[in-house]
C-alpha positions as CSV (number, residue, x, y, z in Angstrom):
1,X,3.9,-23.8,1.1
2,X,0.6,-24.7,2.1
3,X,-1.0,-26.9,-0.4
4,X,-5.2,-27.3,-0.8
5,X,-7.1,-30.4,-0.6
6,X,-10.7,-30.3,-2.2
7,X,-13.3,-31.8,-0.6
8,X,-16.3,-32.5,-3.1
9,X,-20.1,-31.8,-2.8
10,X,-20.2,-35.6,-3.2
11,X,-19.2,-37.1,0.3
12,X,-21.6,-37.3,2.9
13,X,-21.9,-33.8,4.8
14,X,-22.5,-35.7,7.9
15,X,-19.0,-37.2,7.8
16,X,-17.1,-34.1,6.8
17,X,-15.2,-33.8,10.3
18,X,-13.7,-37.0,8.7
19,X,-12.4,-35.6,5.9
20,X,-10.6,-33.4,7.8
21,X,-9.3,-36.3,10.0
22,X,-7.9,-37.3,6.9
23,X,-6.6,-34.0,5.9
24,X,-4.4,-34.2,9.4
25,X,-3.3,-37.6,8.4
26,X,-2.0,-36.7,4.6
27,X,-0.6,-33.4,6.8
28,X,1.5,-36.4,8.8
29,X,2.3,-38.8,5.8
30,X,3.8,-35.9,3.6
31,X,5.4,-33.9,6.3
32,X,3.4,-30.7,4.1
33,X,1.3,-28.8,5.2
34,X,-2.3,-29.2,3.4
35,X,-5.7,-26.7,4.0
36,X,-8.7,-28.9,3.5
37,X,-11.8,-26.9,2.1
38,X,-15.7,-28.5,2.1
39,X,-17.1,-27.4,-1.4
40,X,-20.9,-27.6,-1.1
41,X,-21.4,-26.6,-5.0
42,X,-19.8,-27.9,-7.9
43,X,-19.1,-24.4,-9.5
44,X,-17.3,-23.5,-6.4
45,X,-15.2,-27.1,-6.7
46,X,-14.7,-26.0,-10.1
47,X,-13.7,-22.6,-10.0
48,X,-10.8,-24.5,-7.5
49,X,-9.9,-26.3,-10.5
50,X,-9.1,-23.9,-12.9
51,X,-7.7,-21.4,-10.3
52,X,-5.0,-24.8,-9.1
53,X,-6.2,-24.9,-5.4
54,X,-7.3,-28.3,-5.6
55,X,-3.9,-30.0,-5.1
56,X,-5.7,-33.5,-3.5
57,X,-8.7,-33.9,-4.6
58,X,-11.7,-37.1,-4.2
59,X,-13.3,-36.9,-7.2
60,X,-16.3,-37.8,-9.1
61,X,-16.0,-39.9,-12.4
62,X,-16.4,-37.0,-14.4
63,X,-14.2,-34.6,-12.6
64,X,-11.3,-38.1,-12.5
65,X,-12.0,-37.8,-16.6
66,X,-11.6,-33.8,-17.1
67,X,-9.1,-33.2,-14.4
68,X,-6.4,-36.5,-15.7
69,X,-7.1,-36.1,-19.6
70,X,-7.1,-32.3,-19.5
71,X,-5.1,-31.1,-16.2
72,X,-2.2,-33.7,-16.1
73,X,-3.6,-35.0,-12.7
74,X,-2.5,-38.7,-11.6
75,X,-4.4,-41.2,-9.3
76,X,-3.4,-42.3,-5.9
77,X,-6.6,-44.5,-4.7
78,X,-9.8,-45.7,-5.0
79,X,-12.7,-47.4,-2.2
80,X,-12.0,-51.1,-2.8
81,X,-14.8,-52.9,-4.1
82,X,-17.0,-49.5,-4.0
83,X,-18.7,-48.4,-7.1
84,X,-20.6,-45.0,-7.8
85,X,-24.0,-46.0,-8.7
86,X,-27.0,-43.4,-9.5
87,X,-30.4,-43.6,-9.1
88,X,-33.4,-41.6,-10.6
89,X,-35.7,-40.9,-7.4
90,X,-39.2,-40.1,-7.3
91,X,-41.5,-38.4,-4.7
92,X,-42.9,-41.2,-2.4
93,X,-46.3,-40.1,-2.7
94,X,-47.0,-39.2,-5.9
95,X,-47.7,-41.6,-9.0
96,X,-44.6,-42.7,-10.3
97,X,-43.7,-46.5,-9.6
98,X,-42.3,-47.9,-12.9
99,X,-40.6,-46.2,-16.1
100,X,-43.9,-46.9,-17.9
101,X,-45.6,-44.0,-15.6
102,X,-43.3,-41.6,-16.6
103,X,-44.9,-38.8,-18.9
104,X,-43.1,-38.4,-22.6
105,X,-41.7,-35.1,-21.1
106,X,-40.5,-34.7,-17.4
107,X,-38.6,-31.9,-15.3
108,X,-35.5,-33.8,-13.3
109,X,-33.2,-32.1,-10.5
110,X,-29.0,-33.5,-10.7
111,X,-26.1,-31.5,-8.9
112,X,-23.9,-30.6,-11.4
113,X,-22.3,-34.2,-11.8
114,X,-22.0,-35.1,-15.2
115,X,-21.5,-38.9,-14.3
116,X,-24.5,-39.0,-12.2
117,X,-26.4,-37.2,-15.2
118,X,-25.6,-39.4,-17.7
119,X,-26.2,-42.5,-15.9
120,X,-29.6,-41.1,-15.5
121,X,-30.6,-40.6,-18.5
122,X,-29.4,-43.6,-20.0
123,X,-31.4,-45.3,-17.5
124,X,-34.5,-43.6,-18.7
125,X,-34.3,-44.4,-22.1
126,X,-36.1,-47.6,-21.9
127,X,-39.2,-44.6,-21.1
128,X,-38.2,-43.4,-24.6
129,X,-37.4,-40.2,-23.0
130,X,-33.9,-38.8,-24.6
131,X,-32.4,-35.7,-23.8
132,X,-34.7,-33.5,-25.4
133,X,-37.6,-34.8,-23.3
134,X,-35.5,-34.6,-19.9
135,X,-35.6,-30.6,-18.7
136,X,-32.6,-30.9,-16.0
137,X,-32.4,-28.8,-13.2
138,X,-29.2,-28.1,-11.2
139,X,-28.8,-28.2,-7.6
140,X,-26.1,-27.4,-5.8
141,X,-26.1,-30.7,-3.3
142,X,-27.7,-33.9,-3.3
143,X,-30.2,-32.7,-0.3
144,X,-31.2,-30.0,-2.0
145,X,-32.1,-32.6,-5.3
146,X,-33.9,-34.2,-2.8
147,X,-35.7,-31.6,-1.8
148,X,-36.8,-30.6,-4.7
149,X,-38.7,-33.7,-5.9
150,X,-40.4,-33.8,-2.1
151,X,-42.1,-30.4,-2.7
152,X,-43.1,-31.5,-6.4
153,X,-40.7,-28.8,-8.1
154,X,-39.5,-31.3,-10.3
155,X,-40.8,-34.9,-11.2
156,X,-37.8,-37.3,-10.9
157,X,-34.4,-36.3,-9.0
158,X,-31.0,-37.6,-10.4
159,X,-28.8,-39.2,-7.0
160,X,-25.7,-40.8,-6.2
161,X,-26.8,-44.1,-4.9
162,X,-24.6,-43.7,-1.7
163,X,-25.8,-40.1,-1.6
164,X,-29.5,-41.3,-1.8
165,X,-28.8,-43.5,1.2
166,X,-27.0,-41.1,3.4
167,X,-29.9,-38.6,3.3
168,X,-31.6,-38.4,6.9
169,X,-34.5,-40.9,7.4
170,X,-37.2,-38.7,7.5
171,X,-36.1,-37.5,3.9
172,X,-35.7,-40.6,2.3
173,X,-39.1,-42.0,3.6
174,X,-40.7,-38.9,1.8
175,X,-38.9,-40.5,-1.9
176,X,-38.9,-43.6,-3.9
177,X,-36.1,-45.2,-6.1
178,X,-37.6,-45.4,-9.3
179,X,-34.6,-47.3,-11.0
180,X,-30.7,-47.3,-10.1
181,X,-27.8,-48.4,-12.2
182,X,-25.8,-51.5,-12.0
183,X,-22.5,-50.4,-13.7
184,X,-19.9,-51.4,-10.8
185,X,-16.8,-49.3,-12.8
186,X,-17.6,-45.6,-12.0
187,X,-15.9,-45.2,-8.9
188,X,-14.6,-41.4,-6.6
189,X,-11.0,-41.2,-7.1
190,X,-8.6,-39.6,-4.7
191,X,-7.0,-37.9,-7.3
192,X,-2.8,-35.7,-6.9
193,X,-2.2,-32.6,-8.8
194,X,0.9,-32.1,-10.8
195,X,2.2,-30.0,-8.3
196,X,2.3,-32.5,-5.6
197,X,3.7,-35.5,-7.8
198,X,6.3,-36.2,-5.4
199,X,4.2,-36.9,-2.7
200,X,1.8,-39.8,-4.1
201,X,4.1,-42.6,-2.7
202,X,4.1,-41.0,0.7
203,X,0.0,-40.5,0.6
204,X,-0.3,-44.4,-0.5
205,X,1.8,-45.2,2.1
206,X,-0.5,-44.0,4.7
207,X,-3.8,-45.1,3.4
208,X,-1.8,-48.5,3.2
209,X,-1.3,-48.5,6.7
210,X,-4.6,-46.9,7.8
211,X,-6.0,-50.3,5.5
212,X,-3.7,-52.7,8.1
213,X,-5.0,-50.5,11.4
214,X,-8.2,-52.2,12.9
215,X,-8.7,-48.7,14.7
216,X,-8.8,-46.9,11.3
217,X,-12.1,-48.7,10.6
218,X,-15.0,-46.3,11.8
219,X,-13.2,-44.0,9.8
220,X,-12.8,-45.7,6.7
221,X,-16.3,-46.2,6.4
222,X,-17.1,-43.0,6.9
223,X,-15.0,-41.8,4.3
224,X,-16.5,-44.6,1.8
225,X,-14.1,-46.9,2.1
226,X,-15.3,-49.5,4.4
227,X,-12.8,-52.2,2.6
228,X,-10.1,-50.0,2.9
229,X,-7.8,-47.8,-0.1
230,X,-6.9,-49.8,-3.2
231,X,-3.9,-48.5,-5.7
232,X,-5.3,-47.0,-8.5
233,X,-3.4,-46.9,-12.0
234,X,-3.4,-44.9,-15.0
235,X,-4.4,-48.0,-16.6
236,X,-7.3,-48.5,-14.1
237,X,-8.3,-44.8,-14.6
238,X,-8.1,-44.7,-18.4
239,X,-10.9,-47.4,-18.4
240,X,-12.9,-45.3,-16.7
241,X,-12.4,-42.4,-18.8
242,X,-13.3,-44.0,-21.5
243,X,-16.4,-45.9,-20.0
244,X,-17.6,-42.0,-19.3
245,X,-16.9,-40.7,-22.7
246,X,-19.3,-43.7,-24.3
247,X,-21.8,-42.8,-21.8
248,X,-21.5,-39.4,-22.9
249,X,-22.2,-40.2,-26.5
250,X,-25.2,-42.8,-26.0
């Protein structure tokens, strides 16, 4: 039985042939075989999830929250010592340099990543600007968030830190950080569906051993984990949750 390992919107398109790498190495750890699919829009990642043809997934905060509390799925690993910062981005040439230039009403652009969204707009409350004065637009991918606040479509954009940084040169010279968060928990999980339980051990395992192997390094950081896998707990995860669900209500 083939089984299907999502790869999110949220890692760096430039590095996908890595994922798949990694696909080929979870093939070897579990002895099963596993179909890796690049999802470049959340509705498509999502659709995955309620159809159950996400059986290994690396997941955003919000997805780690909806698909453990609600789908029964249990964490493998994390990026040690990497957290998932956003930042609100604004055209590089426009007016906007501190939260005090922001209008009382502004358009934003945000992939459909609830974590990143409500980072965002907790960061622009000191702007007085709650959700009723935030008009969100969604994207499908970071670049195309980007994009959207260099051609003046919307005001501010809503990024992934590490997204923000991984955009090509010539893109991020055309934007500004505005502000970015400083909340070190929200981490990408790589996340095991129910239906692959028995193999979580086996998948640790490996990305144990790729942590000990000095050749495993360029691809490590290419994946985001430049320090290498940590275990991640229920425990660990739960925290998490619950960080996102107070986020959700502030």
């Amino acid at each position: 039985m083939t089984r299907q390992f999502a790869i999110s919107p949220d890692v760096n398109v430039r590095n996908i042939t890595d994922w798949f790498i990694l696909n080929t190495k979870v093939q070897r750890m579990t002895g099963e075989a596993f179909h890796a699919t690049a999802y470049t829009d959340f509705a498509d990642l999502h659709a995955a999830y309620e159809n159950d043809q996400a059986d290994l997934v690396f997941a955003n905060a919000a997805d780690t929250a909806m698909l453990v509390r609600d789908r029964g799925y249990l964490p493998i690993a994390a990026p040690s010592g990497v957290a998932k910062e956003a930042s609100v981005v604004v055209s590089a040439h426009g007016s906007l340099y501190t939260l005090a230039d922001l209008p009382s009403h502004i358009s934003a652009a945000s992939t459909d990543a609830p974590d990143v969204v409500r980072i965002c707009r907790i960061l622009l409350e000191p702007a007085n600007l709650g959700p009723a004065d935030v008009d969100v637009t969604t994207k499908p991918n970071p670049v195309l968030v980007a994009k959207s606040v260099m051609r003046d479509e919307v005001q501010v954009g809503f990024l992934p830190q590490d997204a923000f940084e991984e955009l090509s040169a010539m893109v991020r010279d055309q934007l500004r950080v505005l502000i970015a968060s400083k909340i070190y928990v929200v981490r990408n999980s790589l996340l095991a569906s129910p239906a692959i339980a028995g193999d979580i051990e086996a998948i640790w395992a490996g990305l144990e051993s790729m942590n000990r192997d000095p050749g495993s390094a360029e691809l490590l950081h290419n994946l985001g984990a430049p320090n290498g896998w940590e275990r991640l707990s229920l425990e660990d995860t739960h925290f998490m949750i619950d960080l996102m669900d107070a986020l959700s209500q502030g």
